[in-house]
C-alpha positions, 0 to 999 in steps of 0.5 A: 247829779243822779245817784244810784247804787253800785248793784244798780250801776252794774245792772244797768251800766250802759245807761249811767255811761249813757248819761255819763256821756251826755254831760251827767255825773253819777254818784255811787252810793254804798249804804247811803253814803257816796263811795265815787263819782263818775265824771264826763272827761274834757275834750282834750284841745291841742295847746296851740288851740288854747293860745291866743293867735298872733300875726307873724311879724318879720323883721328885716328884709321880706322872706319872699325877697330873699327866697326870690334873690337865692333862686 
């Protein structure tokens, strides 16, 4: 984690945000003492990439079959 000023967060901006976004956390720091942190965001994952897949199972007659049979 770095630290740094709020003055020198606003001079030099581009390379906390820099930092920030190769995985670093800031803290910003006003008279000595922490006032924010600035984090990395989570890449966002679709729900349906989080679960686990599990093969389709059909009861019952085949879905081929019976598109083939309506045909």
């Amino acid at each position: 984690m770095r630290d740094t000023t709020f003055t020198e967060l606003r001079n030099h901006a581009r390379a906390f945000f820099d930092l920030v976004e190769a995985g670093e956390t800031v803290r910003v720091l006003r008279k000595g003492k922490p006032i924010a942190e600035i984090h990395p965001v989570a890449p966002q994952v679709p729900s349906w990439k989080r679960r686990a897949a599990r093969p389709l199972q059909i009861t019952g007659e085949q879905i081929s079959r019976v598109i083939l049979d309506q045909r």
